[in-house]
C-alpha atoms as one frame of an Amber mdcrd trajectory, in Angstrom:
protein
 197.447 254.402  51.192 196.034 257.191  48.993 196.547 254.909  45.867 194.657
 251.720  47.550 191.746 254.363  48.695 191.611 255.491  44.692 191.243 252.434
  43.583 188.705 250.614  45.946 186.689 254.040  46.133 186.327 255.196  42.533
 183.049 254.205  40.874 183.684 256.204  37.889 182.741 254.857  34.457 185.163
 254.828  32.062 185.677 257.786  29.324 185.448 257.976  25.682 189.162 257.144
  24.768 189.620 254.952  27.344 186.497 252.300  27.475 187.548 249.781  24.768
 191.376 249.331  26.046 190.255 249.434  29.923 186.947 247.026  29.548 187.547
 244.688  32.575 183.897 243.272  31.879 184.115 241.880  28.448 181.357 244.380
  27.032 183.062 244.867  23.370 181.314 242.548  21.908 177.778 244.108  23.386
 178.846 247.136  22.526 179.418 246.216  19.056 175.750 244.638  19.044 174.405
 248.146  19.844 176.086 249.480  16.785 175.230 246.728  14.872 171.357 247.670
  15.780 172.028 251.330  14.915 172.658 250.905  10.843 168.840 250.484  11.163
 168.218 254.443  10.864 167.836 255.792   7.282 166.518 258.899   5.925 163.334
 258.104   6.382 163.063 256.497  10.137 164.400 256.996  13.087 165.548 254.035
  15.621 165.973 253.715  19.277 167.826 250.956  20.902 167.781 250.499  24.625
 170.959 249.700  27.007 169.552 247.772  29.856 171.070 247.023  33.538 170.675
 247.507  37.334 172.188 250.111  39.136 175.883 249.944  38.935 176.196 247.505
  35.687 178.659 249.642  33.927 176.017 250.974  31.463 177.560 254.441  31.325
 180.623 252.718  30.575 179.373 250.512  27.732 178.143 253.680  26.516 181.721
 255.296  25.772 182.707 252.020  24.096 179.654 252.403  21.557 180.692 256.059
  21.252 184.160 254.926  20.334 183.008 252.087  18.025 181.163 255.286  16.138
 184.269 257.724  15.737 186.312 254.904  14.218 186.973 255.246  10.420 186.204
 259.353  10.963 183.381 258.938  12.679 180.209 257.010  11.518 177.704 259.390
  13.104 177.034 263.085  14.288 176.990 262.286  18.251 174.900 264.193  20.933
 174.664 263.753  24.619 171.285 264.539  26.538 171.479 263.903  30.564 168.061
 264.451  31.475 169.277 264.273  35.168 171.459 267.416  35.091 168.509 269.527
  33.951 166.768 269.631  37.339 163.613 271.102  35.765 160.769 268.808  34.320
 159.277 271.779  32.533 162.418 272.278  30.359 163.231 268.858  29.421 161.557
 269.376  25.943 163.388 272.249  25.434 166.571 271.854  26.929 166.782 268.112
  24.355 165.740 269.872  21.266 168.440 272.889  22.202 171.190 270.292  22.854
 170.377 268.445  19.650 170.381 271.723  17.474 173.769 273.066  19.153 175.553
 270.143  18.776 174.681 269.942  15.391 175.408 273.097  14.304 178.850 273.053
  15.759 179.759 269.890  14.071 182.727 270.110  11.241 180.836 266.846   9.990
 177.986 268.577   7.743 177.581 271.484   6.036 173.913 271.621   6.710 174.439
 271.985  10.533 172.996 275.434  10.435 170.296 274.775   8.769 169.491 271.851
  11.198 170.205 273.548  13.920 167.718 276.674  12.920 164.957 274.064  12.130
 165.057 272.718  15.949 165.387 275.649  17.108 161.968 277.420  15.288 160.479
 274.012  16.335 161.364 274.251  20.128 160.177 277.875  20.082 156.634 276.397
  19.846 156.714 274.323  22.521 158.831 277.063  24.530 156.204 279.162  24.067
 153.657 276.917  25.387 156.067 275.375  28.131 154.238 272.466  26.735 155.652
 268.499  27.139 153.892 266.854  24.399 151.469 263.917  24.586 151.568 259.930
  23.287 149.734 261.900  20.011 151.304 265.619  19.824 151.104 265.266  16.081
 147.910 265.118  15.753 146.094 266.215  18.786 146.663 269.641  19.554 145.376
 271.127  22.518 143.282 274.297  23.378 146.169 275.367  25.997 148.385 275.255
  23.236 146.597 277.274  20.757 145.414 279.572  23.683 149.336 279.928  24.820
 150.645 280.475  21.518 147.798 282.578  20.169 147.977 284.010  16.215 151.301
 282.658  16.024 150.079 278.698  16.488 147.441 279.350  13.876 149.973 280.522
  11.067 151.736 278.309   8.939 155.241 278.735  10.337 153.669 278.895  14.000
 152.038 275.178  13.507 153.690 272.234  15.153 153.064 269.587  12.345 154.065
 272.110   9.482 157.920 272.504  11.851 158.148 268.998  12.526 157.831 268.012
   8.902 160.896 271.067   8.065 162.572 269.269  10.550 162.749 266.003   9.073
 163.050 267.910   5.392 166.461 268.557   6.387 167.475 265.668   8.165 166.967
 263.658   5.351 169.494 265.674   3.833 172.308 264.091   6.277 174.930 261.927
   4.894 175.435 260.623   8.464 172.371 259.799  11.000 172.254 261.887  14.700
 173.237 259.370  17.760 171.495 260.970  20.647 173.146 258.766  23.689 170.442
 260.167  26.566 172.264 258.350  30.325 170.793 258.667  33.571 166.893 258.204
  32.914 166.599 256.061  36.125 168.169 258.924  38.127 165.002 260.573  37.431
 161.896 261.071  39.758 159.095 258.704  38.539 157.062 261.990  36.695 160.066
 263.328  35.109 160.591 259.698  33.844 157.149 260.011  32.587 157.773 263.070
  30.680 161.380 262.385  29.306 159.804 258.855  27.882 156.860 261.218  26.133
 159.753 263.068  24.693 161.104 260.367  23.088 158.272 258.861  21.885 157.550
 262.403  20.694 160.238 263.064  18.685 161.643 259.451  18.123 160.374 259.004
  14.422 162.850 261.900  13.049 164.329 260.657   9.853 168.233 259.736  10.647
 167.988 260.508  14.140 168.585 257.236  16.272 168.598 257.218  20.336 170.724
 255.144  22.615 169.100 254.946  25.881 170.848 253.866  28.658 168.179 252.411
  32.162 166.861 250.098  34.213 163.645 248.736  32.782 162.255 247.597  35.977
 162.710 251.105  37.728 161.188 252.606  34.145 158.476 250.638  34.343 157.748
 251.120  37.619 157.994 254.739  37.432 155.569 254.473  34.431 153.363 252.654
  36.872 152.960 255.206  39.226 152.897 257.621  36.689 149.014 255.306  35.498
 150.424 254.580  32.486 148.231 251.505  30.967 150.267 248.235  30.175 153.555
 250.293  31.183 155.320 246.665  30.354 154.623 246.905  27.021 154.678 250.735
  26.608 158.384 250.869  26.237 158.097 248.306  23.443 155.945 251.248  21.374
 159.171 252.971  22.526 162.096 251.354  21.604 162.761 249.299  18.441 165.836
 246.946  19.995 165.952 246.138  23.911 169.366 244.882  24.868 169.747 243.727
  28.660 173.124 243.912  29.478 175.004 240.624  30.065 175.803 239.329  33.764
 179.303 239.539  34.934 180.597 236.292  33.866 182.390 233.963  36.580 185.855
 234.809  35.497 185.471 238.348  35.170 183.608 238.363  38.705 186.706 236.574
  39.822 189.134 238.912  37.803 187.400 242.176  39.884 187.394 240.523  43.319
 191.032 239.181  43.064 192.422 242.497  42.098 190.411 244.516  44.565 191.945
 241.997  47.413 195.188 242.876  45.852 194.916 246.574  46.868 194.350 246.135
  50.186 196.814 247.342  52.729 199.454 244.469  53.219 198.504 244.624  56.660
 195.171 243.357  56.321 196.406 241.011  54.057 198.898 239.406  56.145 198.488
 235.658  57.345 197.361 235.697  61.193 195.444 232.394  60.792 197.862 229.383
  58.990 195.284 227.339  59.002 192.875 229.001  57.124 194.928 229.485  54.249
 192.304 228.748  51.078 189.256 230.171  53.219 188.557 233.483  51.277 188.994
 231.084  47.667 185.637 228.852  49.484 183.912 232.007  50.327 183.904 233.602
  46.886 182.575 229.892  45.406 180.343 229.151  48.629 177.750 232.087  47.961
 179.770 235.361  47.313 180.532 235.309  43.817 176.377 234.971  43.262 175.628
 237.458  45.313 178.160 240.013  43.489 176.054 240.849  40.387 177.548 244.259
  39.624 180.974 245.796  39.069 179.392 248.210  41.757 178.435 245.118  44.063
 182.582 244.691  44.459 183.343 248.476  44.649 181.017 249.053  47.716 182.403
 245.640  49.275 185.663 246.752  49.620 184.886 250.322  50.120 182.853 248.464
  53.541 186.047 246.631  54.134 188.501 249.469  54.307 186.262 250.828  56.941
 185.845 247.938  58.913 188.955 246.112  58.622 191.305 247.923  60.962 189.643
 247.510  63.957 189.268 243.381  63.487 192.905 243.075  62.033 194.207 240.188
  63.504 190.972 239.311  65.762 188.889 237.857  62.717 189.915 236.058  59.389
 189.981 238.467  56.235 187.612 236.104  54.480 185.078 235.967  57.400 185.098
 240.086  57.561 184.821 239.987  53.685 181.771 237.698  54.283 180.270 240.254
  57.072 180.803 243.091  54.986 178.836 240.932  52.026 176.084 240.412  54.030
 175.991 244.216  55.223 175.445 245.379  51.949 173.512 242.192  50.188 172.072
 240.626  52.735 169.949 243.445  55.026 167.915 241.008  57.040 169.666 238.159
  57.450 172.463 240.551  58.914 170.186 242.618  61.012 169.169 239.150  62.213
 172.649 238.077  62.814 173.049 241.496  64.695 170.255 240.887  67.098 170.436
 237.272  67.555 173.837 235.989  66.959 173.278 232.521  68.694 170.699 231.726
  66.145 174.241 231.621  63.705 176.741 230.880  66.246 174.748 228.579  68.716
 176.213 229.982  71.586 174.364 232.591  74.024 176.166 235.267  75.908 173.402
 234.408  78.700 171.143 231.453  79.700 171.942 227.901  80.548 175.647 226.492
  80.518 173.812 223.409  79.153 172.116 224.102  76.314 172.914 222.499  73.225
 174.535 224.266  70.159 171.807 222.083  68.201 169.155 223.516  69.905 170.042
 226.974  69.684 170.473 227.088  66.295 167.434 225.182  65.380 165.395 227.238
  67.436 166.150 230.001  65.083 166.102 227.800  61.818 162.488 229.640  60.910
 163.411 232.910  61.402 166.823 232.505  59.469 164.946 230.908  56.295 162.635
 234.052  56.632 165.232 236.200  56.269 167.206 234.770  53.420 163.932 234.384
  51.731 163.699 238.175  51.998 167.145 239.184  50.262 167.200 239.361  46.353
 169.904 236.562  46.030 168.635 233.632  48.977 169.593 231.043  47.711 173.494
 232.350  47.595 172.985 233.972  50.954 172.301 230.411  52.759 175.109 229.109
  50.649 177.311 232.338  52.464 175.719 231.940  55.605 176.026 228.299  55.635
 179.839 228.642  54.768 180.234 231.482  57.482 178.660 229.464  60.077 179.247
 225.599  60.327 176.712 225.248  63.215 173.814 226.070  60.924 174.637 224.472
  57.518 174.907 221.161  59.811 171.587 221.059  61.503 170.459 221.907  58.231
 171.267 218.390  56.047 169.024 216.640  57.225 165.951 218.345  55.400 165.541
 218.749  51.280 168.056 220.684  50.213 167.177 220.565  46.578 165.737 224.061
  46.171 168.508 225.389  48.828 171.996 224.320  46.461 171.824 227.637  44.748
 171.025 226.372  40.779 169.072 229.008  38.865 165.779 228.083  37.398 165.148
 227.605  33.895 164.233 231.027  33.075 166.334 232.653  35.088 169.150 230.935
  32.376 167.230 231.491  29.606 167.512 235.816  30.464 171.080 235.577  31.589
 172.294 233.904  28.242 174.627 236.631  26.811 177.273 236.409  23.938 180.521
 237.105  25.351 184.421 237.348  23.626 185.248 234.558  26.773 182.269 233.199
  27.354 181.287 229.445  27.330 177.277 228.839  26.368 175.208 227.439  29.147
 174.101 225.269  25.528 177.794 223.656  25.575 177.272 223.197  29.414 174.349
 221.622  29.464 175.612 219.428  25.669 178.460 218.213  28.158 176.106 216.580
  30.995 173.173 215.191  28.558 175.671 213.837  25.709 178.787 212.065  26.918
 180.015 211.298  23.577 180.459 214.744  22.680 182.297 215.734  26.219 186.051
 214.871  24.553 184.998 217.774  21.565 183.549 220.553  24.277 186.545 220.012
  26.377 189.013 220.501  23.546 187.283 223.779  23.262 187.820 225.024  26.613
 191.125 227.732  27.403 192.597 229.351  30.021 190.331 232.079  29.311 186.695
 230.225  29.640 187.330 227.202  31.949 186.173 228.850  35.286 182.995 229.762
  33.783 182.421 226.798  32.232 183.062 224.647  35.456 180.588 227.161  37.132
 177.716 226.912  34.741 178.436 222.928  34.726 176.451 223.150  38.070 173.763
 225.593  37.197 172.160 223.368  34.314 170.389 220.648  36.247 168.115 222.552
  38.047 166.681 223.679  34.452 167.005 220.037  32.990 163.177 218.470  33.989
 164.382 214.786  33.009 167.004 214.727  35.494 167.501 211.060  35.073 168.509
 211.735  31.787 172.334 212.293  33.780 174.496 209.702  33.644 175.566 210.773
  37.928 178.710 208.821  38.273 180.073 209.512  34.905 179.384 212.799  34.866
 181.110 213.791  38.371 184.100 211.793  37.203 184.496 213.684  33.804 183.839
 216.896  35.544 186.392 216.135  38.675 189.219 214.825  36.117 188.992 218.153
  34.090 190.915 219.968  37.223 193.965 217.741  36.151 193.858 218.374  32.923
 194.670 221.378  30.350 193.809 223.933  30.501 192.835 223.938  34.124 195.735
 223.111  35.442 197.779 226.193  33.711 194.458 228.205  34.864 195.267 226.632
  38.215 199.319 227.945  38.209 198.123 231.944  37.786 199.559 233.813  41.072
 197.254 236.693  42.504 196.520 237.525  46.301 193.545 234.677  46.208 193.549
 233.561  42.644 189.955 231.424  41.918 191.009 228.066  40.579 189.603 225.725
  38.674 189.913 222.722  41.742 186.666 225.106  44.019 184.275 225.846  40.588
 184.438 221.991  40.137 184.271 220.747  43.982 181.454 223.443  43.929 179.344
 221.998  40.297 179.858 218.775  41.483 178.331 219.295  44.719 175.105 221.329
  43.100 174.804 218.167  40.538 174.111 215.409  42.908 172.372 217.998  44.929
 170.114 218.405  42.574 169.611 214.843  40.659 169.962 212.760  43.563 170.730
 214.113  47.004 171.662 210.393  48.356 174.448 209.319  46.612 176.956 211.880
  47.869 178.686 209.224  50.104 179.161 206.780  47.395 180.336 209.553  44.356
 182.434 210.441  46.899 184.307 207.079  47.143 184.060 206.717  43.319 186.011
 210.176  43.081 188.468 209.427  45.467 189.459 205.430  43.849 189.480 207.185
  40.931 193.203 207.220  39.350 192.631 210.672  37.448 190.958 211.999  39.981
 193.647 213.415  42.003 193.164 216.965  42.657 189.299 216.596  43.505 189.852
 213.571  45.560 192.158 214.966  48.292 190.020 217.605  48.446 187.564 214.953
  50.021 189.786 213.085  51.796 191.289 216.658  53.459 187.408 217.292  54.249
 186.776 213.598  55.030 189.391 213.881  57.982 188.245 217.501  58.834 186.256
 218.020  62.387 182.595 217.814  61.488 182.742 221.660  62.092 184.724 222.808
  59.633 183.068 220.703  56.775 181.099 222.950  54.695 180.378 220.552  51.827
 178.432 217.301  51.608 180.991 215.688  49.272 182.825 213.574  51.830 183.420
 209.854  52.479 181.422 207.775  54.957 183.628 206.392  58.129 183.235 202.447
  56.313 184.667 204.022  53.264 187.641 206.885  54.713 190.693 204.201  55.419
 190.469 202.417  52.368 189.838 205.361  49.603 192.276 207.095  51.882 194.786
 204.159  50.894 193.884 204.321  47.106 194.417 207.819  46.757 198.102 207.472
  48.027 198.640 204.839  45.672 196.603 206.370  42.488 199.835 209.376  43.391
 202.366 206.858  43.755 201.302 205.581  40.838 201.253 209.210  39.267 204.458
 210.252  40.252 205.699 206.765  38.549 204.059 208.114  35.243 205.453 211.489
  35.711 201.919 212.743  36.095 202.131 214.086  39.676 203.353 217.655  38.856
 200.956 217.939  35.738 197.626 217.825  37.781 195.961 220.727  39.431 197.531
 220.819  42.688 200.631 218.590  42.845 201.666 220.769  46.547 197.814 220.150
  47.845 198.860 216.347  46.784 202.491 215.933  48.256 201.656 217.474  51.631
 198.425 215.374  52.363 200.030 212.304  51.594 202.442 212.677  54.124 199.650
 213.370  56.604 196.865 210.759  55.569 199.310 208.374  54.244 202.709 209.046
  55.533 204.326 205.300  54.589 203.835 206.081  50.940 205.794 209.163  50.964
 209.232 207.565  50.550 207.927 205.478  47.442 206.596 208.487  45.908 210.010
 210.468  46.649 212.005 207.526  44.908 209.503 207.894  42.277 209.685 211.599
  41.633 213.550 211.460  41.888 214.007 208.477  39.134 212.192 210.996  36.966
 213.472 213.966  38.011 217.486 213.969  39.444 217.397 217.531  40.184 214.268
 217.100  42.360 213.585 221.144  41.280 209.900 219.937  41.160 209.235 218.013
  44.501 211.193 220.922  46.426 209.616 223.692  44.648 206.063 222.767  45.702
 206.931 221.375  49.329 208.784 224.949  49.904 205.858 227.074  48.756 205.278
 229.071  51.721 202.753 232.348  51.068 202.130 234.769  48.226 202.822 238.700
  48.211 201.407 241.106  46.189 204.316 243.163  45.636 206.987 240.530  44.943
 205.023 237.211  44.360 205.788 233.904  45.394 207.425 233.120  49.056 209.713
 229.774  49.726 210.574 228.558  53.058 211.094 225.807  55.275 207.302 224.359
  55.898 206.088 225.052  60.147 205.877 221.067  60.873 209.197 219.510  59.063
 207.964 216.665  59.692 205.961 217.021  56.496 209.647 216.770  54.691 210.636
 213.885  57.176 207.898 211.913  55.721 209.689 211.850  52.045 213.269 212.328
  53.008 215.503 212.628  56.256 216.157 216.115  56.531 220.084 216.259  56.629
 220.105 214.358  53.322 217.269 217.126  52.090 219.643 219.839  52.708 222.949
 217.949  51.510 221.270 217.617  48.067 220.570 221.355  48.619 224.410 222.703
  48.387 224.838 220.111  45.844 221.967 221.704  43.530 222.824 225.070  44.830
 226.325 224.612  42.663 224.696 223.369  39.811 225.301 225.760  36.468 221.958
 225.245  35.281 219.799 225.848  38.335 217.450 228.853  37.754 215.001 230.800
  39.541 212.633 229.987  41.190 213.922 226.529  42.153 217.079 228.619  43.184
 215.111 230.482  45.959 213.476 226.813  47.216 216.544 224.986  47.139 218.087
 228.468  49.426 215.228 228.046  51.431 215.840 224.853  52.105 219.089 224.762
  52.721 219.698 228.252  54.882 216.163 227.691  56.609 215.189 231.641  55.242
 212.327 233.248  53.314 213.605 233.684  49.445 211.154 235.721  46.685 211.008
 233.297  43.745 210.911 236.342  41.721 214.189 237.311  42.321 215.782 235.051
  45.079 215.942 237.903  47.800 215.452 237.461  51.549 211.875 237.669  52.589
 212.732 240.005  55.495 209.023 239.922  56.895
């Protein structure tokens, strides 16, 4: 337990040493942009470069890394670290930087001018000391009468003038081999007047010859602080500032995915234990259906879990992980729409706990339709918050179709895009994105460019790009949702689709999910019929059952519009089970996305195909290792992986094979030389009716 609590609860950044080989958020490549930007300083300018995030971005982090990009090759700079924050005293923040930069220097094995540096600062500070003065946008070259009257005969000599100490400052820093790297963290911890006068500092002092400044903030908090502080045109003022302004890039989707997967992982096994069957796959929808948007920063995740730790215990077993995960989102993300949900909980549920036996779910909900799109509107991320809201509760995402939902799907706008563009080691452009819905002929070339690596975020961003694209028309609808739902089937999705983790995001929910925000988007009527042309189509698979699953589903528990119309559900129905019989003719069937998903709907939506398709799979495959390998999945643990068992309803199995001769072919394989884990533990499964570990073919006690 101590172990889980480290790891969900520590919001540390990463050290020097450690930040390259530990980056989770693929920031080396940033980081090496920031150094990039730094061979700017020379002896005869200095150069400031700004790091730029929100609260909780991992700017400290990316800090180390640049700090460690610097000491490679025996160090490519003389490094100093300023935390305004720790000083405490806005009087002495002059002081305290010069005295930081001059001791650090001095003790550095790097120069052999370090004392003279250092003594240089040090006469310089003892002006301003002196004075207890924080110096103006000018200091240079307005000097003020408290000054001279603070200072007195000294300020008037030539060694006790400002402008005659600056300029033996810079004398000797010109003699450096190496520039200064003053990294200066925390500036948004600061009150809005000590922001003031730490950005005066730097503007100050920022033109020293082969001195460069790496400043790590949030521009919108600076800016504001400058604001209050009456600084004119404080939105440019940083610009006089700093030379280079990098934003830091968002979290990309697999990274996002990376984070949240592993911090499910640590959870006790208790909470992660399966007390609802039938909502296995739920916490997979949440993080696609609104989550993962609303999870901007490492920090977002960190202070998720560290909420569901607390609240966990106490619904263990009463509520679905996923739907506490989804509280616990809305808790920290979502203020009003859960204070809402805390004082009127019929507005989401449609049920009072008083009133009328009669009243309608309907009209409960829609009686607080206003006052929900009120609050929503009034969280930083709304359109991801209806998207979580809508997924959390049915009831309300229902009564809601029948309006415009165009501006409710979740796509960024065009600018939003445009800021959010980062490069990344992993990262697929939004340009290649947007290439792959406007040019069809070049689709086959982008796709052969996807990996394992980039496919989730590429899937993702596929349904971001309309709602920038103004000649919508311009998509080809029907092609496009094919090409994008046959990609789950294909490589490299479908190895993406095999990695095991607690709740692993695959590739089958990013595309459901694009596919979904594209018609949304370019026209919101022809969900019924892409539907059908999804589910008739033969390379399709993965994608389709996921509609026909849905299509079948109580109207309830449908949380996506992609579904077939009552005319159309038999027949697609019908051709799906033969576009897998046909499949598992081709030996196709255990090469798409989700050949278990496939196999086990069959036998419910189409049960009289299943023996064709079992003749099918066995022609190809003698051993039948693949059929009873997916049809004996059972659960996943974190500790020891994959579980195999006998499925709940063996009827499933009837469907494809009587049981006895299932189980005689079971001690036949089960004698077989060359059977091998993990199709040993299925077969054992299946033939002992116990849990086996894949892993290692021991009995799943629990």
């Amino acid at each position: 337990m101590d172990s889980v609590r480290l790891a969900i609860d520590a919001d540390k950044p990463l050290p020097v040493g450690e930040a390259i080989k530990n980056d989770k958020l693929d920031r080396l490549h940033f980081a090496r942009s920031v150094v990039k930007s730094l061979e700017s300083i020379d002896s005869l300018n200095g150069f400031a470069v700004s790091v730029e995030g929100a609260w909780g971005s991992g700017k400290t982090s990316t800090l180390a890394m640049v700090e460690e990009l610097l000491s490679q090759d025996g160090g490519k700079a003389i490094v100093v670290h300023f935390n305004p924050w720790l000083i405490g005293d806005r009087d002495a923040l002059l002081r305290q930087f010069l005295d930081t930069v001059a001791t650090t220097v001095s003790e550095t094995s790097l120069v052999t001018i370090g004392g003279k540096i250092a003594k240089a600062f040090k006469n310089y500070n003892a002006l301003f000391d002196a004075a207890k003065y924080i110096p103006g946008l000018e200091p240079w070259i307005t000097i003020t009468q408290s000054i001279a009257s603070s200072v007195g005969k000294v300020a008037e000599s030539r060694h006790g003038n400002l402008e005659y100490q600056k300029k033996e400052v810079e004398k000797v820093l010109r003699e450096l081999e190496i520039p200064i790297i003053v990294f200066i963290d925390d500036i948004d911890r600061l009150f809005p007047q000590e922001v003031y006068e730490m950005i005066r500092i730097i503007k100050a002092v920022g033109d020293l010859p082969n001195v460069g400044y790496v400043l790590a903030w949030d521009a919108k908090y600076i800016q504001d602080a400058l604001e209050s502080a009456s600084v004119p045109m404080a939105g440019t003022y940083l610009d006089k500032i700093v030379q280079i302004r990098l934003p830091l890039p968002r979290l990309s989707f697999s990274v996002k995915s990376a984070l949240f997967d592993e911090a499910l992982a640590r959870l006790p096994k208790e909470a992660r234990h399966t007390y609802f069957p039938n909502n296995q796959g739920r916490m997979e929808r949440l993080f696609h259906y609104g989550l993962a948007d609303m999870l901007e920063q490492p920090r977002d995740i960190v202070r998720l879990f560290n909420t569901v730790m607390l609240i966990e215990p106490a619904l263990r077993g009463e509520i679905e992980l996923a739907d506490i995960v989804g509280f616990a989102a809305l808790m920290l993300k979502a203020h009003a729409v859960f204070d809402l949900l805390r004082r009127k909980p019929e507005w989401f549920s449609g049920r009072r706990m008083t009133g009328l036996f009669l009243e309608k779910s309907e009209d409960i909900i829609g009686e607080g339709k206003k006052y929900r799109e009120k609050a929503c509107d009034a969280c930083d991320r709304p359109d991801a918050v209806r998207s979580l809201v809508n997924f959390l509760f049915p009831m309300v995402g229902k009564v809601g179709r029948a309006e415009d939902v165009e501006g409710h799907i979740g796509a960024p706008s065009r600018l939003y895009i445009a800021l959010h563009m980062h490069i990344g080691t992993n990262d697929v452009s939004l340009i290649a994105a947007r290439r792959y819905l406007l040019s069809p002929e070049e689709q086959t070339t982008i796709e052969a460019g996807l990996t394992v690596g980039n496919c989730l975020d590429f899937l993702e961003k596929l349904g971001e790009i309309p709602g920038t694209i103004a000649k919508r028309s311009l998509i080809d609808l029907h092609e496009t949702c094919l090409s994008v739902s046959r990609l789950v089937d294909q490589e490299p999705c479908v190895s993406k689709g095999k990695e095991e983790g607690v709740w692993v995001s695959r590739p089958f929910m990013a595309a459901d999910r694009a596919i979904e925000k594209i018609i949304a988007v370019v026209d919101a009527n022809r969900f019924e019929e892409i539907a059908n042309d999804i589910v008739k189509d033969r390379e399709s698979l993965t994608i389709a059952m996921g509609i026909v699953i849905r299509s079948h589903s109580e109207p309830s528990r449908i949380y996506s519009r992609l579904v077939l119309s009552e005319k159309d559900r038999e027949q697609a129905t019908q051709q799906l089970a033969q576009n897998i019989l046909d499949a598992a003719r081709e030996s196709r069937l255990f090469k798409t996305g989700d050949p278990s998903m496939l196999l086990w709907s069959v036998a419910r939506f189409a049960p009289e195909k299943c023996p064709d398709i079992f003749k099918a799979i066995e022609r190809n495959d003698p051993t039948l290792d693949c059929f009873v390998l997916q049809m004996m999945r059972k659960s996943f643990d974190s500790n020891k992986g994959q579980i195999y068992a006998m499925p709940d309803d063996q009827s499933i199995l009837e469907q494809y094979c009587p049981l006895a001769d299932l189980r005689e072919k079971a001690m036949k394989r089960l004698h077989s030389p060359d059977l091998m884990l993990p199709a040993k533990a299925a077969w054992m499964a299946l033939a002992e009716n116990r849990k086996f570990y894949g892993v290692d073919g021991s009995v799943c006690e629990n």
